[in-house]
N, C-alpha and C positions, 0 to 999 in steps of 0.2 A: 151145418148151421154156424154162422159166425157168432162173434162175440156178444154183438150186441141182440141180438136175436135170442142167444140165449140168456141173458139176463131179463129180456122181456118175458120170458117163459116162465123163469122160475121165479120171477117178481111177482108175477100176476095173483096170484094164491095165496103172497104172506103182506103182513099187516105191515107199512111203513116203518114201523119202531124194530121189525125183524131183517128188515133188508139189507144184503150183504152186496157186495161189489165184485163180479167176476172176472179174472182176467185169466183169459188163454196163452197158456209160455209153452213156446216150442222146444224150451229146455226142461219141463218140467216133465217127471218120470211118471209121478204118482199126484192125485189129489191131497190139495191140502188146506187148509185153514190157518189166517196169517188175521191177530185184530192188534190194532194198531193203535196206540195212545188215543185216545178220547174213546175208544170203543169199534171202530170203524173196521168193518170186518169183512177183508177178502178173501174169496174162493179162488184160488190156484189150481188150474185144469190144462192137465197135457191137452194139446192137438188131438181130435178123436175121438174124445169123452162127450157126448151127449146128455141134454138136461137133465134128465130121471137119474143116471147114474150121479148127476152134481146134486139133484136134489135129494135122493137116499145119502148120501155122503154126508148132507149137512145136517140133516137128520138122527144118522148117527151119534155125531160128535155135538148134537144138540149142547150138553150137561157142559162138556169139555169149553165149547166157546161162549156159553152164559157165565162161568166160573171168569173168562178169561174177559173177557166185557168188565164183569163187575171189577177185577183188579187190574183193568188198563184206562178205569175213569181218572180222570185230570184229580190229580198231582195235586201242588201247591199252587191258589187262584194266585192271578197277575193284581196284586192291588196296587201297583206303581205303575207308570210308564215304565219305569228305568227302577230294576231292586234296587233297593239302599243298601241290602247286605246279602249276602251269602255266606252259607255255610255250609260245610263238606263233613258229612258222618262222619267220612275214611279220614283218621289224623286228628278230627277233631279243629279245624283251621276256621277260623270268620276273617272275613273281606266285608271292610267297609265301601260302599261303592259310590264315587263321585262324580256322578254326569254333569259336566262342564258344556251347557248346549252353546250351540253355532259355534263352538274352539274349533280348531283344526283335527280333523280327523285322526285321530289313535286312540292307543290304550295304552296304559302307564301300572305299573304294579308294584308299588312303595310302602314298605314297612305295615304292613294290612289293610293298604289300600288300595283300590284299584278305581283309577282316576281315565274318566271315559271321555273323549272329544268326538262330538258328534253333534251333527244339526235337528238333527231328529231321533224320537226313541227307538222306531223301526231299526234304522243303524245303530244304534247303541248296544241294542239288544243282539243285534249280526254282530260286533265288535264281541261281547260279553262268551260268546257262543265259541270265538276262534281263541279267546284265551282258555276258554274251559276245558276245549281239546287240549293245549298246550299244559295245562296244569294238570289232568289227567295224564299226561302220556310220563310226564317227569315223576308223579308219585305211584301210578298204576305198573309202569312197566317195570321199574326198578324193584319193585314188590314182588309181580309177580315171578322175574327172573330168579331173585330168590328165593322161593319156594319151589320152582323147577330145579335149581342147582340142590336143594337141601336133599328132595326125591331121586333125584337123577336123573330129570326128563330134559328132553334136549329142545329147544323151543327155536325154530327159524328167525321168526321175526313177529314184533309186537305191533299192534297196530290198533289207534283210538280211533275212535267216529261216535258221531252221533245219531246211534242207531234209533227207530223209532217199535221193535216189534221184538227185539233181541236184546240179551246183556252179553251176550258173549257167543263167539265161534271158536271153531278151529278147522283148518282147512289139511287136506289131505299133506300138504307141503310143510304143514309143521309152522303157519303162521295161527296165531291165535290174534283174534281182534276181541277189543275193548270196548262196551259203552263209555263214555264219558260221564254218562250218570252217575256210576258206579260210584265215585266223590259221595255224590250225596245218600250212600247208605252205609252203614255198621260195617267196622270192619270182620266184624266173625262174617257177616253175608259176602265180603266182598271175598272173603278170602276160600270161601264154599264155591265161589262163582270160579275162583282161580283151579281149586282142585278140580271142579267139573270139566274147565276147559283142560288142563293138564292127562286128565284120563282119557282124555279123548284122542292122545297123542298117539294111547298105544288099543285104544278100542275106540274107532269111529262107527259108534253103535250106542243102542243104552240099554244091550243086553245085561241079564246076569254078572255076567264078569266084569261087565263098566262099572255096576254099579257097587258092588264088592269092592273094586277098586277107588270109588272115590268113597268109599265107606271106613278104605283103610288109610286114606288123607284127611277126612275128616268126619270123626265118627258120628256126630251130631247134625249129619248133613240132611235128614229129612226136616226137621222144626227151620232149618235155616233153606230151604228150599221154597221153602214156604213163605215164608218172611221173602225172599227173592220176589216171589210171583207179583204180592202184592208192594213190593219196594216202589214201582211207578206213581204212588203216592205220595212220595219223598221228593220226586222232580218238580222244580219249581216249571210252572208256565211257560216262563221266555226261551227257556233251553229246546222248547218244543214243537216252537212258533211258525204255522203255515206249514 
């Protein structure tokens, strides 16, 4: 059965407000569930896996994806075209922001200000987006490297994005990538997000022993786990746009 056939299948039977979005990856090993900022929740299905095994699957993890809905609802509303200000948990920093419409296309970052040229808010908010990466990667990575160097964990390489379903990885190679979010929440959380990815350097797993291990980076890491889950309430709107 293809893709779309199977989402007609297991659509049929659930109520519109439950309906999830299927997508078959031929890299995918195992079933998974992936909900995505505003709530938006896809089923991830190796090649092979037929309806009922997708539909017992999400059945299962019923609790696990209503938990995960409820703290992936939108963030901080858009009540400007263009924010007037931002601010970042991590450091504690405010940016006054000054959309300058139909100037010449950039972005400018002046003594707490960040001065936006742009014809329209659409670009603005794309402009807004590629300094956030930029300013994440200069207060994110520097951070995290030292807390790897204080442990002794050895980190390949650091890498921001603007993830929509994730705060953080670590890839078999010893790269650890960033949300860009991450700015906008507490630094005890961000710094829980850093331990998490760090353990993962030497356990790509969340057995026992991982978790022991980020327990011995930082002890208080279940209340601040939590705090993490629901952090997507701290992203303002535009960061998240389309």
């Amino acid at each position: 059965m293809n893709q779309a056939g199977m989402q007609l299948s297991l659509f049929e039977s659930r109520p519109a407000r439950e309906a999830f979005v299927v997508r078959v990856s031929a890299r995918a090993r195992r079933l998974t569930a992936r909900v995505h900022i505003g709530g938006r929740v896809e089923i991830v299905v190796p090649r092979g896996v037929g309806p009922i095994a997708v539909r017992d699957f999400v059945r299962r993890s019923s609790e696990w994806i209503e938990r995960k809905v409820a703290a992936m609802q939108p963030c901080v509303a858009l009540e400007d075209p263009v924010p007037q200000e931002i601010r970042f948990g991590f450091g504690g920093e405010r940016f006054a922001v000054e959309w300058r419409c139909g100037r010449a296309r950039g972005l400018h970052e002046r003594g707490g200000r960040v001065i936006v040229g742009a014809a329209d808010p659409v670009t603005a908010r794309r402009l807004l987006r590629r300094w956030l990466k930029r300013a994440a990667h200069a207060r994110l990575g520097p951070a995290l490297l030292a807390l790897a160097a204080e442990h002794r964990f050895e980190v390949a390489r650091v890498a921001v994005r603007c993830q929509r379903t994730r705060w953080g990885s670590c890839s078999t190679r010893g790269t650890i990538s960033l949300n860009a979010s991450l700015l906008f929440l507490r630094e005890p959380v961000v710094r829980y997000l850093f331990a998490h990815e760090l353990a993962h350097l030497r356990q790509m797993n969340h057995s026992r022993r991982f978790w022991r291990l980020v327990e011995s980076l930082e002890p208080d890491y279940r209340s601040l786990d939590r705090e993490l889950l629901a952090g997507w309430r701290q992203v303002p709107a535009w960061v998240h746009e389309g």
